[in-house]
DRENTIVEX-90317 format. One line per 3 residues: number of its first residue (from 1); their letters; for each residue x, y, z of N, C-alpha, C, O. Coordinates in Angstrom, 1 decimal, padded with zeros to 4 digits. Example, Ala and Ser with C-alpha at 12.3 -4.5 7.8 and 13.67 -1.06 7.14 Angstrom:
// residues 2
1) AS) 013.2/-005.7/007.8/012.3/-004.5/007.8/013.2/-003.3/007.8/014.2/-003.3/008.5; 012.8/-002.2/007.1/013.7/-001.1/007.1/012.9/000.0/007.9/013.4/001.1/008.0 $
END
This chain:
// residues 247
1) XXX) 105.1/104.5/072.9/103.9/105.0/073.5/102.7/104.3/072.9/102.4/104.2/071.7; 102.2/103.8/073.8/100.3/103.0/073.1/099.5/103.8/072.5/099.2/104.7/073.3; 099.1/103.9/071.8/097.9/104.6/071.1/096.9/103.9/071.4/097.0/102.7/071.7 $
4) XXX) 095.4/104.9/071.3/094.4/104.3/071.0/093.0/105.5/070.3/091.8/105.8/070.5; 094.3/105.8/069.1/093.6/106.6/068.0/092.5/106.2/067.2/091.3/106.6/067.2; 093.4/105.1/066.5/092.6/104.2/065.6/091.4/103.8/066.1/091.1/103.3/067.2 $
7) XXX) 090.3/104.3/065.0/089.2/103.9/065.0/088.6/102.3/066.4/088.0/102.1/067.4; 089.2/101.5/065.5/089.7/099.9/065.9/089.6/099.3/066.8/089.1/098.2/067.0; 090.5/100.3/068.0/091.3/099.9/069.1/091.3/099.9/069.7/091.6/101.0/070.2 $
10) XXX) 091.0/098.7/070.7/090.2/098.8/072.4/090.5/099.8/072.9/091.7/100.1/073.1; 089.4/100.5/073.3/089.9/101.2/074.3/089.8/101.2/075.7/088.6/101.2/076.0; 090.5/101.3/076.6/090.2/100.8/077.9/089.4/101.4/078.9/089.1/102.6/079.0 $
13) XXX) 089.0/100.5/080.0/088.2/100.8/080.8/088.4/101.6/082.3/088.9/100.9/083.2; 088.3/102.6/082.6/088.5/103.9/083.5/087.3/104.1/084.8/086.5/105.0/084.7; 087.2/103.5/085.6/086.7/103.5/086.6/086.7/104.9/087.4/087.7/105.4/087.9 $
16) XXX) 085.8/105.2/087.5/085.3/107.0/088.3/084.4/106.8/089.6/083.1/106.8/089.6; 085.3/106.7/090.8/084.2/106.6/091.9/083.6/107.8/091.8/084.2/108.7/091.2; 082.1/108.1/092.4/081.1/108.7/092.1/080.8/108.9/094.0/081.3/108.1/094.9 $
19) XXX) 079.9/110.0/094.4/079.6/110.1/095.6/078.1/110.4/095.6/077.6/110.7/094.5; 077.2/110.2/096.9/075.7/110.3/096.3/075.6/111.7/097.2/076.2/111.9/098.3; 074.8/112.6/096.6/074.1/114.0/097.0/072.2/114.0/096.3/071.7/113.5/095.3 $
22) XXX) 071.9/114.4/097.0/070.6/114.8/096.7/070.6/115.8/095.3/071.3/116.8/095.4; 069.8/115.5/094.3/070.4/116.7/093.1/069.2/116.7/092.5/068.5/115.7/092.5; 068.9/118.1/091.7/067.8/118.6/091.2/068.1/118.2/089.6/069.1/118.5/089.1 $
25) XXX) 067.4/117.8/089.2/067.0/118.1/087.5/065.6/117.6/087.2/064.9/116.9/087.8; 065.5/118.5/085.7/064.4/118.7/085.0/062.8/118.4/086.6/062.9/119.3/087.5; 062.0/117.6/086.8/060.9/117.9/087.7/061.5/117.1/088.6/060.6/117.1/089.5 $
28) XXX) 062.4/116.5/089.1/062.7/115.6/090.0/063.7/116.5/091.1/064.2/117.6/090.8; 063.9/115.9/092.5/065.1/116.4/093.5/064.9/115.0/094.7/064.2/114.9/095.8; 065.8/114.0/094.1/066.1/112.4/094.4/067.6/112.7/094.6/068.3/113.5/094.0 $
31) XXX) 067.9/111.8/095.8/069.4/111.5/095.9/069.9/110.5/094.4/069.3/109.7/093.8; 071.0/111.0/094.2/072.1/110.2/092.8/073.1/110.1/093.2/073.5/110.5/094.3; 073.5/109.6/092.6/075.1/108.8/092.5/076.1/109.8/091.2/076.5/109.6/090.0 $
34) XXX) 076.1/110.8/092.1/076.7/111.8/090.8/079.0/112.0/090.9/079.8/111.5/091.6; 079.2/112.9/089.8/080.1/113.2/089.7/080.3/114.2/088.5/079.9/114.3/087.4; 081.2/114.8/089.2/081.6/116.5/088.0/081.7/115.5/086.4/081.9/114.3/086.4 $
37) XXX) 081.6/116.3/085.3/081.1/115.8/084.3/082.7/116.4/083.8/083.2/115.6/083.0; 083.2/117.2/084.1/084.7/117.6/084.1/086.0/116.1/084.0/087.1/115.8/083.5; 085.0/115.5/084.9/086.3/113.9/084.9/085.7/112.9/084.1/086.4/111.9/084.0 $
40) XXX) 084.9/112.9/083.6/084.4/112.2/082.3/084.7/112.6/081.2/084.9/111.6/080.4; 084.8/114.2/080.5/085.3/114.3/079.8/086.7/114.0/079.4/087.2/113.6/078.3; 087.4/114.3/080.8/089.1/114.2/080.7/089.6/113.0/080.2/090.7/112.8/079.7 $
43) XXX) 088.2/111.9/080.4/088.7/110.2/080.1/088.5/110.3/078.7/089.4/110.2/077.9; 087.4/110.5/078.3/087.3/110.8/076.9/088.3/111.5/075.7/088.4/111.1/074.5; 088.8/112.7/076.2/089.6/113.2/075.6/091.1/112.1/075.6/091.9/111.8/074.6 $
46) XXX) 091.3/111.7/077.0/092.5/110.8/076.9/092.8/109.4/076.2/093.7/108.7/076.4; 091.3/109.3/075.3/090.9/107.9/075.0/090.4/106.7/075.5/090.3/105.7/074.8; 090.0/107.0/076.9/089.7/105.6/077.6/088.1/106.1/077.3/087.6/106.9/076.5 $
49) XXX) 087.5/105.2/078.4/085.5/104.7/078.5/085.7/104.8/080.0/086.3/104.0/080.8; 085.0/106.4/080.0/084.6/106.5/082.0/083.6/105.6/082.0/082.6/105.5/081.3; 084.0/104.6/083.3/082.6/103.7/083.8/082.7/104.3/085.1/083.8/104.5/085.7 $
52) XXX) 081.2/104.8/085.7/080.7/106.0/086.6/080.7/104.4/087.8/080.1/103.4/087.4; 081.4/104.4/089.2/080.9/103.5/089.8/080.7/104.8/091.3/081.4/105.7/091.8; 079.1/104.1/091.8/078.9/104.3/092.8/078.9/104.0/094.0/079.4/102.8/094.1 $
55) XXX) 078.6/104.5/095.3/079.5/104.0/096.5/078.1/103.2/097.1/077.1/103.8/097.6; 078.3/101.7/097.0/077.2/101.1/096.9/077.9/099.9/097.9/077.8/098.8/097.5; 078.7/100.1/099.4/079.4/099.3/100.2/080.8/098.7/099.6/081.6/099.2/098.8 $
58) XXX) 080.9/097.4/100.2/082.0/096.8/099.9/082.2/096.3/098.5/081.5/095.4/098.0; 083.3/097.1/097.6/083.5/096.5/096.3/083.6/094.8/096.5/083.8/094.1/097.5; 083.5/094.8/094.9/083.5/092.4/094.9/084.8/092.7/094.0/085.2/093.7/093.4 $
61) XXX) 085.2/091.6/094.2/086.5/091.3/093.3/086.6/091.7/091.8/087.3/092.4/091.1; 084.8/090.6/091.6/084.8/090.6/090.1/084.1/092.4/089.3/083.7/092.6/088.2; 084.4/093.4/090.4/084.1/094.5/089.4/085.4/094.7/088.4/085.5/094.7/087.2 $
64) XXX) 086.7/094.7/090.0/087.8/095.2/089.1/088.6/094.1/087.6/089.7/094.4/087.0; 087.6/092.8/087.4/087.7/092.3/086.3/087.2/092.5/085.3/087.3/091.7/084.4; 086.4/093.9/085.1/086.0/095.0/084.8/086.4/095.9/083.9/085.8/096.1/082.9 $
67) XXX) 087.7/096.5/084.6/088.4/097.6/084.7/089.3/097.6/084.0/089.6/096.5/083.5; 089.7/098.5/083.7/091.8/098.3/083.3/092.1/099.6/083.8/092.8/100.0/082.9; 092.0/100.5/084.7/092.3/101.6/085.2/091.3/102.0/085.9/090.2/101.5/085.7 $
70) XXX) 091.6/103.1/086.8/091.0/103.2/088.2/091.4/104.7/088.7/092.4/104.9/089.3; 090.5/105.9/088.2/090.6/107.3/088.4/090.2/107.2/090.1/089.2/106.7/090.4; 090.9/107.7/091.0/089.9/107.9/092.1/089.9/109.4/092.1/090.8/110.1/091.6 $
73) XXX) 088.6/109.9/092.6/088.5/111.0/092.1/088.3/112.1/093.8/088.4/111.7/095.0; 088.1/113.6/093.3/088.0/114.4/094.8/086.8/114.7/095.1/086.0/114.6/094.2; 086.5/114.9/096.2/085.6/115.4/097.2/085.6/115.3/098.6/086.6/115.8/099.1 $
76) XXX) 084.7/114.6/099.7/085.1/115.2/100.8/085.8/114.5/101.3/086.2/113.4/100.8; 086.3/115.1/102.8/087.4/115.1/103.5/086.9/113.4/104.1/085.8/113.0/104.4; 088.4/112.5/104.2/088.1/111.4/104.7/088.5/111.8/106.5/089.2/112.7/107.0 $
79) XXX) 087.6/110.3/107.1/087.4/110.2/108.2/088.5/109.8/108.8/088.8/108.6/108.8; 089.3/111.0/109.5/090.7/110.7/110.5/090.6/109.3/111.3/091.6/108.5/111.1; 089.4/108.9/112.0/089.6/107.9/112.5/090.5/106.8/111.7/091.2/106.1/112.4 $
82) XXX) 090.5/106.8/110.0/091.3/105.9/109.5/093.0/106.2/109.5/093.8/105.4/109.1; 093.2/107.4/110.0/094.9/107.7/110.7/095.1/107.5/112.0/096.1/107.1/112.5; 094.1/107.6/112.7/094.1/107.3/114.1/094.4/108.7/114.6/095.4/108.9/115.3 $
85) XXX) 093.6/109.9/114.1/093.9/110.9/114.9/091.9/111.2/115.0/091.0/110.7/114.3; 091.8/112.3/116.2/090.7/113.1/116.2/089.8/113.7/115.2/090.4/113.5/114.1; 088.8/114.2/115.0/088.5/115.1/114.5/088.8/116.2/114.0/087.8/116.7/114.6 $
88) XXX) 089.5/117.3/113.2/089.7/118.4/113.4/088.2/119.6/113.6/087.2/119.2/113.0; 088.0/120.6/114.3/086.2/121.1/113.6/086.3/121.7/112.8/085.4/122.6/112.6; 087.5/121.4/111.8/087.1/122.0/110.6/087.4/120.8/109.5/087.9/121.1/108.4 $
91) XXX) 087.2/119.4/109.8/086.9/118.2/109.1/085.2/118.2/109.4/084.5/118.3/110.4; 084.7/117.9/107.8/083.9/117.8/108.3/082.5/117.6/107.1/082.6/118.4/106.2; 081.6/116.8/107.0/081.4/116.3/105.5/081.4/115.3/105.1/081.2/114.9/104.0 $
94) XXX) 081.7/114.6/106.0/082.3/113.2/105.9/081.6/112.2/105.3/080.4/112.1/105.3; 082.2/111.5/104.9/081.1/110.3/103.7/081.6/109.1/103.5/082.2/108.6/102.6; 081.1/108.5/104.9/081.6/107.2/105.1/081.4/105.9/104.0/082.1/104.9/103.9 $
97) XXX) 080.5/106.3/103.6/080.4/105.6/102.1/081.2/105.5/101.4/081.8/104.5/101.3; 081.5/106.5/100.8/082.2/106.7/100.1/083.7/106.2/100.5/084.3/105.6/099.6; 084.2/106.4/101.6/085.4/105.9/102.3/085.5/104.0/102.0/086.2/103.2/101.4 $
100) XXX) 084.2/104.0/102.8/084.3/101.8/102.6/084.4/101.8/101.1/085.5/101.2/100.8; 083.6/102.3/100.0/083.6/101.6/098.8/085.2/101.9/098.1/085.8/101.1/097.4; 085.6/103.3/098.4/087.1/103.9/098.0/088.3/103.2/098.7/089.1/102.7/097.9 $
103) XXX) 088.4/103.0/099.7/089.4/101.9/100.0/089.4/100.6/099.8/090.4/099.8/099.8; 088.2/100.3/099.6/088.0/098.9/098.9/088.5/098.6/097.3/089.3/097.8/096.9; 087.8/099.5/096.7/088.6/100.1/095.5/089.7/099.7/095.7/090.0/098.5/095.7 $
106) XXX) 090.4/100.8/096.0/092.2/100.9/096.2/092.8/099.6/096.7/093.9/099.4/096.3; 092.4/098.9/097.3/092.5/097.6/097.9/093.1/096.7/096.6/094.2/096.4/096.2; 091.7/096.4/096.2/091.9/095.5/094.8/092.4/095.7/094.0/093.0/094.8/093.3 $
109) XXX) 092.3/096.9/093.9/093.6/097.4/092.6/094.9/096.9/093.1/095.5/096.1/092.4; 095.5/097.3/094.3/096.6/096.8/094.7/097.0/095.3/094.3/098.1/094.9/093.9; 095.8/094.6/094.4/095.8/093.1/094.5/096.0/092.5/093.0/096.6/091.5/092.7 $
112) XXX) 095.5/093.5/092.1/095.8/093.0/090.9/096.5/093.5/090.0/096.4/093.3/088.8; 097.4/094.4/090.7/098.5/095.8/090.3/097.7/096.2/088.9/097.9/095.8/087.7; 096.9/097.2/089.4/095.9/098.4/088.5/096.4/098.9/088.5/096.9/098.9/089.6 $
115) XXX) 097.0/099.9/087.7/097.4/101.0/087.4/096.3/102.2/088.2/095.1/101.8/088.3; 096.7/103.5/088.5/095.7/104.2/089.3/096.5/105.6/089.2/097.7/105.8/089.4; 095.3/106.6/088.9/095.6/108.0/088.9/094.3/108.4/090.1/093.1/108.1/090.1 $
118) XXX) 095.2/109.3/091.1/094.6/109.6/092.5/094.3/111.1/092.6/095.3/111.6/093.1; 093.5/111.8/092.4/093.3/112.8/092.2/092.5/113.8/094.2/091.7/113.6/095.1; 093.4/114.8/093.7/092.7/115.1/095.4/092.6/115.0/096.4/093.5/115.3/097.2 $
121) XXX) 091.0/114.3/096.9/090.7/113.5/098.0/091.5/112.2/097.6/092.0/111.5/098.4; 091.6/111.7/096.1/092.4/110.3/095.9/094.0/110.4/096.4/094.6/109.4/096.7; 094.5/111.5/096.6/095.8/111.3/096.6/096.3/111.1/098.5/097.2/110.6/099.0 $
124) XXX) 095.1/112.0/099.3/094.8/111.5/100.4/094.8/110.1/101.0/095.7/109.5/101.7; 093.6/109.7/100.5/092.8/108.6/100.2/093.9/107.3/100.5/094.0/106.5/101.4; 094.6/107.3/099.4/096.0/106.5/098.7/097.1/106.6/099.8/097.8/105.6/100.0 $
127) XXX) 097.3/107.6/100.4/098.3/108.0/101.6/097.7/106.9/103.0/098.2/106.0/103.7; 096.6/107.6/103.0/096.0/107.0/104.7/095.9/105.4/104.4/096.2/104.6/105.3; 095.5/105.2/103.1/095.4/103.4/103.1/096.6/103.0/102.9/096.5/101.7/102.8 $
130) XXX) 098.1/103.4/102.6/099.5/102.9/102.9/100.3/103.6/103.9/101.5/103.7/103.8; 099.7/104.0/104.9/099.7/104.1/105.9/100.3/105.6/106.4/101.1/106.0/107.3; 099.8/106.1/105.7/100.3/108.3/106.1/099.3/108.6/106.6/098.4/107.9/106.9 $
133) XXX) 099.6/110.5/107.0/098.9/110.7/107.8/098.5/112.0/107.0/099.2/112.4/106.0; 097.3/112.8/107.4/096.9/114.3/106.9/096.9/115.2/107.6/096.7/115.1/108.8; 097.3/116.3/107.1/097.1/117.5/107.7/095.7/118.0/107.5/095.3/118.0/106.3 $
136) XXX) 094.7/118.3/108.6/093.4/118.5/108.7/093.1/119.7/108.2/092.0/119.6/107.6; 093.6/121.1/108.3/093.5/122.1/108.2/094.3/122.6/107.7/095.1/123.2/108.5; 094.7/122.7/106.4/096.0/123.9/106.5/095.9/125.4/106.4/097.0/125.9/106.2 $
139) XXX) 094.9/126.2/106.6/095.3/127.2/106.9/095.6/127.5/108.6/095.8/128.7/109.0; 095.8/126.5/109.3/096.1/126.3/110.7/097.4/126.6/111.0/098.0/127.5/111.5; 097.7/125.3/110.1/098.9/125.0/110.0/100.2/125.7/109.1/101.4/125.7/109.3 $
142) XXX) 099.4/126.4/108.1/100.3/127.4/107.2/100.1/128.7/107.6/101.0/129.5/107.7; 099.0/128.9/107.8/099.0/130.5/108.2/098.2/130.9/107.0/097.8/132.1/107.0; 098.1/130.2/106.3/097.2/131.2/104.5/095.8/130.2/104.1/095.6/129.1/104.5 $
145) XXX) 095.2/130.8/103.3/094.1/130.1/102.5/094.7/130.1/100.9/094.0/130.5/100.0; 096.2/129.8/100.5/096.3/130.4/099.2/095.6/128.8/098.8/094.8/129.0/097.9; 095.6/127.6/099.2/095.5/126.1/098.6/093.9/125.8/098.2/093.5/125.0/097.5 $
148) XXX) 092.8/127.1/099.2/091.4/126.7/098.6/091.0/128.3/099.0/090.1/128.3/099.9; 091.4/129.7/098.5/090.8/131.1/098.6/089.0/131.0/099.1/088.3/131.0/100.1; 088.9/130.7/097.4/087.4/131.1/098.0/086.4/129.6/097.6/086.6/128.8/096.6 $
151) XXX) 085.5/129.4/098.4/084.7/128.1/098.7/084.0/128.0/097.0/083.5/128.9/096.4; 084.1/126.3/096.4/083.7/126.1/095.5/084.3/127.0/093.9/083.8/126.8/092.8; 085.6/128.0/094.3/086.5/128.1/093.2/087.7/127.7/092.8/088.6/128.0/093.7 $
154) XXX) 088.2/127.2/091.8/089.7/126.6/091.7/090.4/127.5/091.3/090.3/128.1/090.3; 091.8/127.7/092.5/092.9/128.7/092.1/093.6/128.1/091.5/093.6/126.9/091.6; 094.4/128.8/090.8/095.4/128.4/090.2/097.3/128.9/090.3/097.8/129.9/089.9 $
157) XXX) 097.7/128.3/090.8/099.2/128.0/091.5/100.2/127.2/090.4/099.7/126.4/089.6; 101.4/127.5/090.4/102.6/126.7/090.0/103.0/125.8/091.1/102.8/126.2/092.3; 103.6/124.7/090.9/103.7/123.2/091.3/105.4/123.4/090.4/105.7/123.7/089.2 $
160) XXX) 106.3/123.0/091.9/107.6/122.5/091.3/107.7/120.9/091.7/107.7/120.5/092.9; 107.7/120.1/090.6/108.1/118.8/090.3/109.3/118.2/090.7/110.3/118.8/090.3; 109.6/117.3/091.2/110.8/116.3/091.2/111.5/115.9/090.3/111.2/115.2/089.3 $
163) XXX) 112.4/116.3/090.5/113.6/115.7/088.8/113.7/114.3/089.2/113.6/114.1/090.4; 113.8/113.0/088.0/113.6/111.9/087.8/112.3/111.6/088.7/112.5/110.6/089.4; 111.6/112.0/088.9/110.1/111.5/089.2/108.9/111.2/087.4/108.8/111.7/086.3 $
166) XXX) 108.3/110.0/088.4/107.2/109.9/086.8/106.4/111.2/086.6/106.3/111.5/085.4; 105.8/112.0/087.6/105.2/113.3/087.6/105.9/114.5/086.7/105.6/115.4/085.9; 107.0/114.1/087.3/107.9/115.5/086.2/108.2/114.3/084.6/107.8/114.5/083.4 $
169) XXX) 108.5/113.8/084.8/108.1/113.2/083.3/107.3/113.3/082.9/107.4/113.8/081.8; 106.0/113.0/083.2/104.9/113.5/082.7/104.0/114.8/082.2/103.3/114.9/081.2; 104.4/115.8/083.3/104.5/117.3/083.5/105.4/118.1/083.0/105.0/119.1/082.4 $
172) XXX) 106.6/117.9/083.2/107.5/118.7/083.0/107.9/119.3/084.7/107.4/118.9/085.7; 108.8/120.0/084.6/109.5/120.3/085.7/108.6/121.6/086.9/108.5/121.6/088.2; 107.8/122.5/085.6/106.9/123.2/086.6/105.6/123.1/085.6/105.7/123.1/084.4 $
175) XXX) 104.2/123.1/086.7/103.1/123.1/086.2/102.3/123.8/086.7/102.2/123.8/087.9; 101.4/124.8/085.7/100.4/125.1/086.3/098.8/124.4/086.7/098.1/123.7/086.0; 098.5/124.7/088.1/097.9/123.6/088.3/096.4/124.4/088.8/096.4/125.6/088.9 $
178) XXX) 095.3/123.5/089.2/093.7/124.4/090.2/093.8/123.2/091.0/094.0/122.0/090.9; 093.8/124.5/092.2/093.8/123.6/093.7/092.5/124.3/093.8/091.9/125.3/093.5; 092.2/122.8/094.8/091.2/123.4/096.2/091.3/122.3/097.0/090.8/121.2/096.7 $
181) XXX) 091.8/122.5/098.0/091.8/121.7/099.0/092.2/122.4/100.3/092.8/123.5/100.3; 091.8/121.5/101.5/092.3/122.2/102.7/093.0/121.1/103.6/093.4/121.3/104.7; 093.0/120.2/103.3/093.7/119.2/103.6/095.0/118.8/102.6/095.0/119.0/101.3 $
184) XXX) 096.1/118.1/103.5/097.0/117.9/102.3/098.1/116.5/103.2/098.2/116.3/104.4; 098.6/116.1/102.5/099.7/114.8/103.3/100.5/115.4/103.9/101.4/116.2/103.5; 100.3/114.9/105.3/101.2/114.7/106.7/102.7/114.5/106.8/103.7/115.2/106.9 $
187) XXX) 102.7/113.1/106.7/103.5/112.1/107.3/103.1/111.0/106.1/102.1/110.3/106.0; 104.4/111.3/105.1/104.1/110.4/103.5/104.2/108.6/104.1/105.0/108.0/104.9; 102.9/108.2/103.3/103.0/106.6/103.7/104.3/106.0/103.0/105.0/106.5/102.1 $
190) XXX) 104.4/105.1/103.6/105.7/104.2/103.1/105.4/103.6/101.9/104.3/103.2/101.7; 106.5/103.7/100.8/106.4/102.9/099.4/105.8/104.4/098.3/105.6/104.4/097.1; 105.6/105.6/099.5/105.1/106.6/098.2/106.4/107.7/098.2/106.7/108.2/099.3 $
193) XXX) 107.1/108.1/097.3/107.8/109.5/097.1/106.8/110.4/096.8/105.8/110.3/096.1; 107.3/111.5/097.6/106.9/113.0/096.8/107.5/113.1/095.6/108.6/112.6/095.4; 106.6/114.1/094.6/107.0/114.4/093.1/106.6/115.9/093.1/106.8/116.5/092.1 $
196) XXX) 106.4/116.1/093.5/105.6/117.7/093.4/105.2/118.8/094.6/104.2/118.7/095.4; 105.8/119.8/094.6/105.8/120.8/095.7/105.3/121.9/095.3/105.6/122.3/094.2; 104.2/122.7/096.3/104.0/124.1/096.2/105.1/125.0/096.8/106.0/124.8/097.6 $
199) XXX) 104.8/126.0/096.1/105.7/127.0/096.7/105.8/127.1/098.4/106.9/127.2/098.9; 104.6/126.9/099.3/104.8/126.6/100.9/105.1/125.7/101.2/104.8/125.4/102.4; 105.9/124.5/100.5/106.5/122.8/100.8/105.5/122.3/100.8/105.8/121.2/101.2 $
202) XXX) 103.9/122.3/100.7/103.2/121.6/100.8/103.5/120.7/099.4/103.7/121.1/098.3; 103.4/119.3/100.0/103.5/118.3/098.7/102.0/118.2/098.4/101.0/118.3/099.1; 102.3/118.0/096.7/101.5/118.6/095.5/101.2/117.2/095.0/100.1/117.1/094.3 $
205) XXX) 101.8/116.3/095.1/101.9/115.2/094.3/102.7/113.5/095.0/103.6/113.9/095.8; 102.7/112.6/095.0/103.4/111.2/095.0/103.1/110.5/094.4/102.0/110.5/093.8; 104.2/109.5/094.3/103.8/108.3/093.6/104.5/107.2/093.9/105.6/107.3/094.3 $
208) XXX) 104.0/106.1/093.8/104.5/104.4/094.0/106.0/104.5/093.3/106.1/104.8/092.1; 107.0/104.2/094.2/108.4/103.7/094.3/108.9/102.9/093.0/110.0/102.8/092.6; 107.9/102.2/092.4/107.9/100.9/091.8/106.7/100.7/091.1/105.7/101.4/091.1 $
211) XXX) 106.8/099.6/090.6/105.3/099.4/089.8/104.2/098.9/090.8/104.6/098.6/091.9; 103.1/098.7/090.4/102.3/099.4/089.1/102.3/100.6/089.0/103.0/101.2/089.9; 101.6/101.5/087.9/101.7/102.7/087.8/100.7/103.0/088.8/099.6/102.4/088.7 $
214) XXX) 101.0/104.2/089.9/100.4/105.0/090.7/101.0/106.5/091.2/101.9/106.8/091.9; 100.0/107.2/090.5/100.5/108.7/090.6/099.5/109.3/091.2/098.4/109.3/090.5; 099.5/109.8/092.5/098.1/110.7/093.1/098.7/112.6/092.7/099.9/113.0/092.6 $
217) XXX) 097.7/113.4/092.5/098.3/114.8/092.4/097.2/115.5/093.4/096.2/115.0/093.8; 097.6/116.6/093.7/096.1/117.3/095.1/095.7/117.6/094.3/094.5/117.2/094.0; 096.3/118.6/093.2/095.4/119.2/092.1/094.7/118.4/091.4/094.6/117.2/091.6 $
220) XXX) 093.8/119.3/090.5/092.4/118.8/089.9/093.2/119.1/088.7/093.7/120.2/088.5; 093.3/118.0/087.8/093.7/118.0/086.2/092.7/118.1/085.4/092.9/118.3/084.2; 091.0/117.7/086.3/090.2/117.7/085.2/089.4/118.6/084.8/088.4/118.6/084.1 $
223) XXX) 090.4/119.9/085.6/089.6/121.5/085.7/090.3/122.0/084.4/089.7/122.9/083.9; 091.6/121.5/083.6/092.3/122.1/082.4/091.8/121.2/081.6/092.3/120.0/081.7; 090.9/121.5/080.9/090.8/120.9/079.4/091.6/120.9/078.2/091.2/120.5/077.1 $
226) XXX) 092.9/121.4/078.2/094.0/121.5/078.0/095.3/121.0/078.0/096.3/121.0/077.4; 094.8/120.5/079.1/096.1/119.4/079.8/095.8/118.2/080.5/095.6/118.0/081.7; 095.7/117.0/079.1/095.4/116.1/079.7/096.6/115.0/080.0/096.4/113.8/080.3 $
229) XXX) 097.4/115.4/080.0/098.9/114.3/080.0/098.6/113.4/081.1/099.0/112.3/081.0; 097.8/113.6/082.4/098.3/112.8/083.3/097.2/111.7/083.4/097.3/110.6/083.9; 095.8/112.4/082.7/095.4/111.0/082.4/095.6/110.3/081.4/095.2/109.1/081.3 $
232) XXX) 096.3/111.1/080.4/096.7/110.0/078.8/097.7/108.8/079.6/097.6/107.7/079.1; 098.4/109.1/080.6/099.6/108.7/081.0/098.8/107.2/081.4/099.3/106.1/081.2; 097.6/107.3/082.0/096.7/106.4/083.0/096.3/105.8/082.0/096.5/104.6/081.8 $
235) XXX) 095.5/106.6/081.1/094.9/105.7/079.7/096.1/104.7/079.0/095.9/103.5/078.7; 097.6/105.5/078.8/098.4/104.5/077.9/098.8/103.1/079.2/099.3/102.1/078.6; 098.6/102.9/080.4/099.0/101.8/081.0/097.9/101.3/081.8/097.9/100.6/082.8 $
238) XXX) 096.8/101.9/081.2/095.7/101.1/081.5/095.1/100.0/079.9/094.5/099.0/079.7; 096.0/101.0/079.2/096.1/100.0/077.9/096.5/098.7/077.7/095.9/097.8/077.1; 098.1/098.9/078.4/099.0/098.0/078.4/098.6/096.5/079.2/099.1/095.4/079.1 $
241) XXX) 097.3/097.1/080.3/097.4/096.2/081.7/096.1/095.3/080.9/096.0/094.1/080.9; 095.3/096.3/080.1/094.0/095.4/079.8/094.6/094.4/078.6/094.0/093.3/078.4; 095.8/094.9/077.9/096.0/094.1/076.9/097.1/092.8/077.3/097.7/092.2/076.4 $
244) XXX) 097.4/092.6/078.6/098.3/092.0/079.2/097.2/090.7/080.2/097.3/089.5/080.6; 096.0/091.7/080.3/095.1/090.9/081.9/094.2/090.1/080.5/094.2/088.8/080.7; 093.5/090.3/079.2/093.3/089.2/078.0/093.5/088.4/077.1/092.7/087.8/076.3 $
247) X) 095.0/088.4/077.5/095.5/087.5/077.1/095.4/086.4/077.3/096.0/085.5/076.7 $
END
């Protein structure tokens, strides 16, 4: 396992797409380029340097020379048009911005096999650009609201894991996890396994077949301050990648 205890020891760099909202502090209410302060900590506690990137069009090559890891993070629902299905009217929020600069993202990472933890809307995100599809609504589709109860609070649910998956290695076999989402993967893209199931089969979790390291989870890991394993997991092979890409 890599450390990066020691005082000393590079630590690596963690990339946090960011989305822009109009937001109030101290005498000002200007649009920013914000993000929950919840996923900057998680980097910190895991040992890496969140670098906050905003959705400012088409990424350039030379950010992700940058980087050595690549958090994509959650919020809204991406635009179906990129599955080739309709609208659902309960899609909706959409942030096309955020879509061009996030698949661009993910793009390059591919290109220079980044290691990548997909959180959310990331594990979405990661599906539709290797070619899956979403379920738009799941209380439609399931019949329940247990995956997002009440608007703006994270429930919390047990997650059964995949034996020999990197997720259950990482996790352990069951996890307690805080969902909110209302969307969830369809029709898994090619080259991703499921790792992780709710109790209604909704999958909870995938990951890349193969290398590089890419693990998306629906759940929010950076709601347990407690449980940071799955970005230590991103931090130790974002370690490995920056100390492999300077050489």
């Amino acid at each position: 396992m890599v450390s990066n205890d020691s005082e000393g020891a590079r630590r690596p760099l963690i990339g946090l797409p960011t989305y822009s909202e109009r937001t109030r502090f101290g005498h000002w209410d200007v649009n920013s380029a914000v993000l929950s302060r919840t996923y900057v900590d998680m980097v910190v506690r895991a040992g890496g340097i969140p670098i906050l990137l905003p959705p400012i069009g088409t990424p350039r090559p030379e950010l992700l020379e940058r980087l050595d890891g690549l958090a994509l993070t959650g919020g809204a629902d991406i635009d179906p048009a990129r599955y080739g299905a309709e609208p659902d009217p309960a899609t909706r929020g959409l942030r096309p911005d955020r879509d061009e600069s996030e698949f661009g993202l993910f793009e390059l990472a591919r290109v220079v096999d980044m290691p990548v933890l997909a959180i959310c809307r990331g594990l979405q995100l990661v599906n539709v650009a290797l070619g899956g599809t979403l379920v738009q609504h799941l209380p439609d589709a399931l019949g329940h609201t247990d995956h997002a109860r009440t608007p703006g609070v994270f429930g919390v649910t047990t997650v059964r894991t995949v034996p020999g998956s990197r997720v259950a290695a990482i996790a352990g076999p069951e996890v307690k996890v805080h969902c909110h989402h209302h969307q969830a993967i369809e029709v898994l893209a090619p080259g991703l396994t499921a790792s992780a199931h709710a109790p209604d089969g909704t999958i909870e979790a995938a990951e890349s077949t193969g290398e590089p390291f890419l693990v998306g989870v629906q759940w929010h890991p950076e709601e347990n301050s407690t449980d940071d394993r799955l970005m230590r997991a991103l931090v130790e092979q974002a370690t490995i990648y920056g100390r492999e890409r300077t050489r």
